[in-house]
C-alpha positions in Angstrom: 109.9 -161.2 198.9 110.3 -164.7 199.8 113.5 -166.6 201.9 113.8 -170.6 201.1 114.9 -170.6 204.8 116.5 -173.3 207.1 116.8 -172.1 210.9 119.4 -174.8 211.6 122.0 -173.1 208.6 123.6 -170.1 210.6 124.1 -168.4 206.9 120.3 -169.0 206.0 119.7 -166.9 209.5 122.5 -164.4 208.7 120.6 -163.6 205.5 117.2 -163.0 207.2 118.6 -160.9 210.0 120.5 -159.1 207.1 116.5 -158.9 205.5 115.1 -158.0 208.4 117.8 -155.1 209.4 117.1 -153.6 206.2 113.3 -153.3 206.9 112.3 -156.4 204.7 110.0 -159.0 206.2 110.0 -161.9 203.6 108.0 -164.4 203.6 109.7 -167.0 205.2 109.5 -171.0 203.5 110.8 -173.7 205.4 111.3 -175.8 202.7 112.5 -178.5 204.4 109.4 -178.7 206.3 107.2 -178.1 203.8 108.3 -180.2 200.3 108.8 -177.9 197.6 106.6 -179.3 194.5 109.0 -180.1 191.5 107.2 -177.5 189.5 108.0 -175.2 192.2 111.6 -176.2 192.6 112.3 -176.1 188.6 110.6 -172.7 188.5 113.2 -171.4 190.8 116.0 -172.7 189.3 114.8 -170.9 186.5 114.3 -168.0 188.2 117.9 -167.9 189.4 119.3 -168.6 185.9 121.0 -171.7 186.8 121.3 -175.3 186.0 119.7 -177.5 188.8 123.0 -179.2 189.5 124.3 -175.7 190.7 122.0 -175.6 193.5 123.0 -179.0 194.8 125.2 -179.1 198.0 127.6 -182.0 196.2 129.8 -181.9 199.2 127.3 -183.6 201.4 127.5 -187.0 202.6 124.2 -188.2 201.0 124.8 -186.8 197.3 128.1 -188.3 197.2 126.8 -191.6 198.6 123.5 -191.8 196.5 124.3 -189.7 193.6 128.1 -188.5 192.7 129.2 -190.4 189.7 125.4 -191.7 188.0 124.3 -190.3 184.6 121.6 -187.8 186.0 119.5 -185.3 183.7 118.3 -182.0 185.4 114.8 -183.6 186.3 116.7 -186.0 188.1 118.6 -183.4 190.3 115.1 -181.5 190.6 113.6 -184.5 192.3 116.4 -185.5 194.5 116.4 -181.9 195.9 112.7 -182.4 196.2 113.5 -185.8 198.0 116.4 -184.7 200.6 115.7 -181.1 200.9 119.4 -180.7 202.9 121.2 -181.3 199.2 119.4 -177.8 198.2 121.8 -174.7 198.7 120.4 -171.9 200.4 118.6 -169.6 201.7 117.4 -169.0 198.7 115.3 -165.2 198.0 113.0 -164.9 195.5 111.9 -161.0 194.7 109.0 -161.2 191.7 110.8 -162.8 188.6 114.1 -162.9 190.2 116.0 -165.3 192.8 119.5 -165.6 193.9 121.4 -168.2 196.2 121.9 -166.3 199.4 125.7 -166.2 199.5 128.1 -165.2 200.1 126.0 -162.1 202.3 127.5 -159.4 199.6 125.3 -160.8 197.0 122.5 -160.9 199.3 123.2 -157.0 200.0 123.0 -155.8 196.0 120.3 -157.8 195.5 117.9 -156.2 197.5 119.6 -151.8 196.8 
């Protein structure tokens, strides 16, 4: 199992303490460290069975500044993810073939019974 992770969002730590409590150790990505490729970024939107706009934080300053309102396809929204990793939801946990935005906690809870 695998946590798209950012130590500064108190819900991404919730989740991994949540993880951790139930004796999972995922393999923690600090994705805004370390650039998610688009490949890997689309993959996981696939995985989660969304559309990529549904993983963007719209609410935040820079999408609404930058982005809100332009005629953007999906690869678009992959690579501005890619570029400002703080417009990505998250945590984000990927089990296999499956992912799931972290949130609200009960999701997080039947995702791993």
């Amino acid at each position: 199992m695998q946590i798209l992770h950012n130590q500064r969002c108190s819900t991404s730590r919730n989740v991994l303490k949540t993880l951790e409590d139930n004796g999972i150790n995922p393999e923690i990505l600090k994705y805004a460290d370390d650039k998610l490729s688009f490949n890997e970024l689309k993959d996981i939107v696939d995985l989660i069975g969304i559309k990529p706009i549904e993983l963007v934080r719209t609410k935040e300053t820079v999408w609404k500044e930058q982005f809100a309102g332009k005629d953007l396809n999906d690869d678009d929204v992959i690579q501005a993810m890619i570029d400002i990793p703080q417009l990505m939801e998250r945590p984000i946990i990927i089990d296999g073939h499956k992912a799931i935005i972290g949130r609200p906690i009960e999701k997080v809870i039947e995702f791993i019974k």
